[in-house]
C-alpha positions, 0 to 999 in steps of 0.5 A: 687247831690243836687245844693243848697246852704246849707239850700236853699231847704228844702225836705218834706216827707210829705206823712202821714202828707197829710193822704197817705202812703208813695209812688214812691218808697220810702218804697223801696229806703228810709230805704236803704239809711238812714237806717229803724230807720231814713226812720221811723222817716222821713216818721211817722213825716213828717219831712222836711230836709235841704239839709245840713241835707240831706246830712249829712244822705245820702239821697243826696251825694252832695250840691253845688250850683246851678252854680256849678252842670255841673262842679260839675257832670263833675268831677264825670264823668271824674273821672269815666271815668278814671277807665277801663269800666269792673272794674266800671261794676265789680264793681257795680254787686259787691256793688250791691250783697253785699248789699244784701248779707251775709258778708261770701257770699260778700267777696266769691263774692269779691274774685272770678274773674269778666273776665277782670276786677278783681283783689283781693285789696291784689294782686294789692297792691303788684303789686302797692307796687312793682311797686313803688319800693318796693320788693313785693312778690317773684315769682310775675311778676316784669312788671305791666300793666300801665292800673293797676296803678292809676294816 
């Protein structure tokens, strides 16, 4: 999160134009964020970004004001905080293997169960779709959990 208003902070990655190479890990975060061909450009010409920029290439998720960043990280929280703790765990380990990961070896991954927290997309948008009265598949149990429906 970035609190600025647009165009407010400008963010210089300045590295070879001050003659050293890149640093704090950046060689490692940057082309993961914006990709290597952007990470390229930024570091070989010593661009500086404005937050809207920023932002626009996934370097920051965010830009509002600095009087809004409490209220702001506080949303993010409290939606956060909404979803069962073992679905959010799941769910990183998941985006984290996948990032690395082949497509075939990301989806297996997707499929196979996390204790507690896993539920493949298909089956709880049955379960969902059954839930809200629509006929979903036969054979499966007509009660869903009310800790699997989103509010």
């Amino acid at each position: 999160m970035c609190a600025a208003p647009p165009r407010a902070v400008t963010l210089g990655l300045n590295f070879t134009t001050l003659g050293v190479l890149p640093g704090l890990g950046s060689t490692y975060h940057l082309p993961r964020l914006v990709g290597m061909g952007k990470a390229l450009e930024l570091v070989l010409s010593g661009a500086k970004l404005s937050s809207d920029d920023a932002c626009a290439i996934g370097l920051v998720q965010r830009v509002c004001a600095p009087g809004e960043v409490y209220e702001e990280a506080r949303q993010l929280a409290l939606a956060m905080a909404r979803v069962r703790p073992e679905v959010l765990a799941a769910a990183r380990k998941a985006l984290r293997l996948g990032a690395s990961a082949s497509l075939e070896d990301a989806i297996a991954n997707e499929k196979s169960p996390e204790p507690g927290a896993h539920q493949p997309a298909q089956e709880l948008a049955v379960k969902l779709e059954f839930a809200a009265g629509g006929r979903g598949v036969p054979g499966r149990a007509a009660r869903v959990p009310r800790t699997a429906l989103p509010e």
